[in-house]
C-alpha positions as CSV (number, residue, x, y, z in Angstrom):
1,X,24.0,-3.9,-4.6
2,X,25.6,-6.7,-2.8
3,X,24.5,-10.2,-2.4
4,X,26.0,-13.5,-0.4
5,X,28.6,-15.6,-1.7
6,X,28.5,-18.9,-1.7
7,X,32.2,-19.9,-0.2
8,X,34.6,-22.4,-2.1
9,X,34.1,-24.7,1.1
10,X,30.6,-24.9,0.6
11,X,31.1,-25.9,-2.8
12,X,33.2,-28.5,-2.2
13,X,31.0,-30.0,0.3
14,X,28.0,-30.3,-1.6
15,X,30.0,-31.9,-4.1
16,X,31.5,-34.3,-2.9
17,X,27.5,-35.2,-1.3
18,X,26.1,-35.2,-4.4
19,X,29.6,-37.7,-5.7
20,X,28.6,-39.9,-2.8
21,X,25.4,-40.2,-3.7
22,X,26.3,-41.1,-7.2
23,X,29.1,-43.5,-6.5
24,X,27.7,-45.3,-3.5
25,X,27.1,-49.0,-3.6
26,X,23.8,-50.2,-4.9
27,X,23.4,-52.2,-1.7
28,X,23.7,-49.2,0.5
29,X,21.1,-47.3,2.0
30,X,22.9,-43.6,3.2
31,X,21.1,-41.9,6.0
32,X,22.7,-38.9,6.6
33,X,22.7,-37.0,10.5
34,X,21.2,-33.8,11.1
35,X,23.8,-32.7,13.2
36,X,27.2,-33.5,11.9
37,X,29.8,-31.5,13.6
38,X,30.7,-34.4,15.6
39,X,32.5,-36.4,13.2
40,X,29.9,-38.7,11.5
41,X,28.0,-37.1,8.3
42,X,26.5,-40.5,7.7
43,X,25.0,-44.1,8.7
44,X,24.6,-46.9,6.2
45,X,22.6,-49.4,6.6
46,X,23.8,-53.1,4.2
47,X,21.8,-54.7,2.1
48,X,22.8,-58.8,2.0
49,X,23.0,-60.3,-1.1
50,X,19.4,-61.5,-0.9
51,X,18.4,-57.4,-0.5
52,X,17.8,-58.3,3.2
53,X,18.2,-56.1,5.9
54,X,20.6,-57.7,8.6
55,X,21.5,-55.0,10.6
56,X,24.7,-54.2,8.8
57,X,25.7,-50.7,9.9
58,X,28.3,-48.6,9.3
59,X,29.1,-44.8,10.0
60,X,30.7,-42.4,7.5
61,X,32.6,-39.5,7.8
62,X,32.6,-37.4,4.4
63,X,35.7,-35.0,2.9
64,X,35.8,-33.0,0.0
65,X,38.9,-31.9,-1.7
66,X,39.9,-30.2,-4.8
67,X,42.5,-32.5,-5.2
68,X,45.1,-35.0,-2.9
69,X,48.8,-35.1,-2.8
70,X,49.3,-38.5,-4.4
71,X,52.7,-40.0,-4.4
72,X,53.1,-43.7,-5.2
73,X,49.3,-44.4,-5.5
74,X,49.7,-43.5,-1.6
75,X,47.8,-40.1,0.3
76,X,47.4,-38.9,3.4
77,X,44.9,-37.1,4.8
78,X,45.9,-35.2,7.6
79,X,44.2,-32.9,10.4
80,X,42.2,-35.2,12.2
81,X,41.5,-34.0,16.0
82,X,42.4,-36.9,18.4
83,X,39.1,-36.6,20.0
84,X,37.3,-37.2,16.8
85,X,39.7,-40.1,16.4
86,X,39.1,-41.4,20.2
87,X,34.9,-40.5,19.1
88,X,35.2,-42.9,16.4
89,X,36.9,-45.9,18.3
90,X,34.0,-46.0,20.8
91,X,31.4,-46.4,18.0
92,X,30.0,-50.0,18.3
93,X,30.0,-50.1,14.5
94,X,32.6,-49.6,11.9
95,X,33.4,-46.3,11.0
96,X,35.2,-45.2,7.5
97,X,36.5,-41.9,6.3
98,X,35.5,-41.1,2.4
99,X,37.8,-38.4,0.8
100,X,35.8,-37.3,-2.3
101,X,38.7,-35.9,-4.5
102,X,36.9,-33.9,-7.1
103,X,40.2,-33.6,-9.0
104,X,40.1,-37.1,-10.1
105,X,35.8,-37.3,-10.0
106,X,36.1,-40.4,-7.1
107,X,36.1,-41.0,-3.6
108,X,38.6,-42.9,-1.5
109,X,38.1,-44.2,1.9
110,X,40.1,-45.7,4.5
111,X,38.3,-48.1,7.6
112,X,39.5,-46.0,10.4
113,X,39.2,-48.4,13.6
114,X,42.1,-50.3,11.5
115,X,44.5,-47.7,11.2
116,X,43.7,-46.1,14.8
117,X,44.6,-48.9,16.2
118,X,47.9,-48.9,14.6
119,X,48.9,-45.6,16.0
120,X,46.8,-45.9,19.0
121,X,49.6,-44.2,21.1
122,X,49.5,-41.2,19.3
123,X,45.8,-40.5,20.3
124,X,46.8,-39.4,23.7
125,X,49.6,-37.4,23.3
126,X,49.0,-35.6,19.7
127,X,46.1,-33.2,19.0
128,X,45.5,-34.6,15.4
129,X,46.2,-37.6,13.4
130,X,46.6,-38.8,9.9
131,X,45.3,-41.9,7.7
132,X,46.7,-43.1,5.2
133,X,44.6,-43.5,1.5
134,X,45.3,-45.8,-1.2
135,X,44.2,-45.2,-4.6
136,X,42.7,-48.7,-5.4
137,X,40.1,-48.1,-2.1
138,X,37.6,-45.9,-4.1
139,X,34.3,-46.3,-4.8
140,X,34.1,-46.3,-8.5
141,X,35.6,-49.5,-9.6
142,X,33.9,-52.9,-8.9
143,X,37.3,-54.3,-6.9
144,X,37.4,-50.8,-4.3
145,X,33.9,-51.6,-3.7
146,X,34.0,-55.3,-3.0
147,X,37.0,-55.0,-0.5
148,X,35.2,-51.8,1.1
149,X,32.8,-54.7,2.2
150,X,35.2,-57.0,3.2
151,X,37.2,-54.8,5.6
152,X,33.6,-53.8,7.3
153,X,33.4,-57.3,7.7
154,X,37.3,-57.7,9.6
155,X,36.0,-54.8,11.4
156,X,32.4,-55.7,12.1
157,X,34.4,-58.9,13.3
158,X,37.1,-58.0,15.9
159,X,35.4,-59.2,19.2
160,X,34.8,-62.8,17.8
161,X,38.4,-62.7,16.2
162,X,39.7,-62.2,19.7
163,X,37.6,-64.8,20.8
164,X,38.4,-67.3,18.5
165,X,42.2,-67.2,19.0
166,X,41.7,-67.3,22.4
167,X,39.8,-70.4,21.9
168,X,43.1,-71.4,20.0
169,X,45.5,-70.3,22.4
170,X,44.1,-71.8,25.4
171,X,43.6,-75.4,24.3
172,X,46.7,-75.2,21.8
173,X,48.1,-78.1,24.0
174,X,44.9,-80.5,23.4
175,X,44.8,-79.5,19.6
176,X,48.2,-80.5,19.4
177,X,47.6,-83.9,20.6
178,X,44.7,-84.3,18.5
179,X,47.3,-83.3,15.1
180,X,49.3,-85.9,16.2
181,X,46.9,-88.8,17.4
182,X,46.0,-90.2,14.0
183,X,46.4,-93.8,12.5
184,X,44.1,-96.0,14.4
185,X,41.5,-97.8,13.3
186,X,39.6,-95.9,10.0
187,X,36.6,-98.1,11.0
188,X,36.1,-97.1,14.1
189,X,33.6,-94.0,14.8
190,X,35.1,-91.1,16.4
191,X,34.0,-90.7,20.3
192,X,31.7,-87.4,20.7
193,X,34.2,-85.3,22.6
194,X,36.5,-85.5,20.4
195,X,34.4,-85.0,17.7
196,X,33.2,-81.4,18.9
197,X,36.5,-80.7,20.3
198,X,37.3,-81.2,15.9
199,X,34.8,-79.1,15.1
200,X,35.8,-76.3,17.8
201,X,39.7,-76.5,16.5
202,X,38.1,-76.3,12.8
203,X,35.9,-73.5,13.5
204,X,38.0,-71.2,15.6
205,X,40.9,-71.7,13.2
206,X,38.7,-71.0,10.4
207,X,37.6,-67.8,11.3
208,X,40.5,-66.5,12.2
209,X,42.2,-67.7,8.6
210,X,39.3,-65.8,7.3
211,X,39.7,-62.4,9.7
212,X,43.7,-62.3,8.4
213,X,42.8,-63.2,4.9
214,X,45.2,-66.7,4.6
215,X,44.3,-69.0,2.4
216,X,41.8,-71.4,3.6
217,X,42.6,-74.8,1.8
218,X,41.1,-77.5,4.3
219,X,38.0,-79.4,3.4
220,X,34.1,-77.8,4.7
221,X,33.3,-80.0,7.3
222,X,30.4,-80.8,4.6
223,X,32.3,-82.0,2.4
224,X,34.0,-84.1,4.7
225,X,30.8,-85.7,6.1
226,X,29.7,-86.2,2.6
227,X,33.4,-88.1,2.3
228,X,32.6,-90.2,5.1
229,X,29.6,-91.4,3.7
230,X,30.4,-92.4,0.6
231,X,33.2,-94.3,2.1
232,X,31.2,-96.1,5.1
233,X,27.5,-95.4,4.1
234,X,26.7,-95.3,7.8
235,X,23.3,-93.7,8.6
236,X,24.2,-93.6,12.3
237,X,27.9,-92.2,11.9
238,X,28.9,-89.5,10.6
239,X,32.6,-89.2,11.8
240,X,34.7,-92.1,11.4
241,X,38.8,-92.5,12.5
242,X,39.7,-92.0,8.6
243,X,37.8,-88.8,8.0
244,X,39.2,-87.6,11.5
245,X,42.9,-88.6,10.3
246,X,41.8,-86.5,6.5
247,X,40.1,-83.1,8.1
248,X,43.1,-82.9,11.0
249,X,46.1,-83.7,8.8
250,X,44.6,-80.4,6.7
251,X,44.2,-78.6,9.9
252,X,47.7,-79.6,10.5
253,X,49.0,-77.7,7.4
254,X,47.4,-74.3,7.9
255,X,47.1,-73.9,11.7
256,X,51.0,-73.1,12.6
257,X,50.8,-70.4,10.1
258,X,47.1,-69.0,11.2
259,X,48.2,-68.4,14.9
260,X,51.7,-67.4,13.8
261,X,50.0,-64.3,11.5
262,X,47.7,-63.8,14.4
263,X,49.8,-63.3,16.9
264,X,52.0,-61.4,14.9
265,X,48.6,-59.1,14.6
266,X,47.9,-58.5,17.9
267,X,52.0,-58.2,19.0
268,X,53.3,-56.2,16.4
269,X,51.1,-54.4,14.0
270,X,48.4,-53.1,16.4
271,X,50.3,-53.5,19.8
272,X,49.4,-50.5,21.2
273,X,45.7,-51.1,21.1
274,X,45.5,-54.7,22.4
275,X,47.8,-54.0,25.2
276,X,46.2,-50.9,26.3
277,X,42.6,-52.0,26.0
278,X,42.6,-55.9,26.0
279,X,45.6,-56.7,28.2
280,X,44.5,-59.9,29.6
281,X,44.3,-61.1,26.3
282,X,47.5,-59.2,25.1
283,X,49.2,-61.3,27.7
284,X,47.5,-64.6,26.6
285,X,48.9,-63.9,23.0
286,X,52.4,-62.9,24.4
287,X,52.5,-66.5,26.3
288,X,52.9,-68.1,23.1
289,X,55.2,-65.6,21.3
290,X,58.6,-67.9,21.2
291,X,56.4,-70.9,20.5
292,X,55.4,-69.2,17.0
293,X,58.7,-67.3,16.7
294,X,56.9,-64.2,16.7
């Protein structure tokens, strides 16, 4: 008599669920879709730190292999339809490819809106695509996991990163007066427009340090009021000319290189997204390309 077969494919599929499910971050709750031929096998839903749910979410798109071409701690995973690809971009969320490589008992992923948007060109005049896997972004060790998190936090982030260098860029001219407009009186309290127009320069800057991973070394604006207190102990002001001179000659030291790295983002390493979808702001970032020597 003769009976079904399961197929190898099969096999490898339900492996590589069952590795998901086992290697998956404790803070995770995997939902998977009923009907999955259209590129997403699963939604996650974040957990904070606190175990509170925030309305992180991100999608996943699950691969099983017998084993990945490796070459320099480097892979890539190739075969990707361009309309899957194009699918994926339009998600509001993030979206990450997982490779469960049951050779090597892991699973390696890759935040796909990132490298898309690299190659965005190629999604309309290619039928398929590749991404590119690195062997330290798995799931089983603690460090893969943790920077899993932060890129679905870059990605999570992109609308406010553009906004927050186009805060940069279009008053570049006023921030650079204020860098410059130090030395007057440290007892004096600083007038309230120029005060927010600080904390506006501080904030935008700071974010976008953050969304390009430089090193933030300028003082919380906490610990800066907390300065200013113990220097003036001035219940009604908390903002005086010497703090001002302190916080902006930080600002001073990491804002050349924030826009610089920022701009070099959006002109260089994903061009072809930005221009093609954002080109308003493509041209805003362009304006200041020979001022940062980009």
């Amino acid at each position: 008599m003769r009976f079904p077969k399961r197929s190898s494919t099969h096999f490898t599929e339900a492996e590589a669920n069952k590795k998901l499910m086992q290697l998956a971050p404790k803070n995770w709750v995997v939902r998977e879709v009923t009907e999955r031929d259209y590129g997403i096998d699963y939604y996650v839903e974040i957990f904070s730190k606190n175990n509170e749910l925030t309305g992180d979410l991100c999608s996943i798109q699950l691969k099983g292999t017998q084993g990945l071409n490796w070459g320099d701690e480097k892979a890539k995973f190739s075969g990707i339809k361009t309309s899957t690809a194009n699918y994926w971009l339009g998600l509001p969320v993030p979206v990450f490819l997982l490779v469960a490589d049951l050779s090597e008992d892991d699973i390696y992923y890759v935040s796909v809106k990132t490298h898309l948007k690299k190659q965005f060109i190629k999604l309309s005049n290619q039928d398929t695509v590749s991404l590119p896997l690195n062997k330290k972004l798995n799931l089983k060790s603690i460090e893969g996991k943790a920077y899993l998190h932060a890129l679905y936090h870059r990605e999570k982030n992109t609308n406010k990163f553009e906004f927050y260098l186009s805060m940069l860029l279009s008053n570049i001219d006023k921030f650079s007066e204020m860098t410059v407009n130090r030395g007057r009186d440290h007892f004096l309290e600083v007038e309230i427009d120029v005060h927010l127009d600080t904390r506006n320069l501080y904030m935008s800057c700071l974010f976008v340090a953050n969304y390009l991973n430089i090193d933030w070394k300028v003082s919380s604006l906490n610990d800066i009021y907390h300065y200013d207190y113990s220097v003036f102990n001035d219940q009604d002001c908390k903002f005086h000319e010497q703090s001002y001179d302190r916080l902006m000659g930080e600002i001073e030291e990491v804002l050349q290189e924030t826009i610089a790295a920022a701009l070099k983002f959006v002109l260089i390493t994903q061009k072809e997204y930005w221009s093609s979808t954002h080109p308003v702001f493509y041209q805003l970032c362009s304006n200041y390309r020979y001022q940062f020597k980009i």
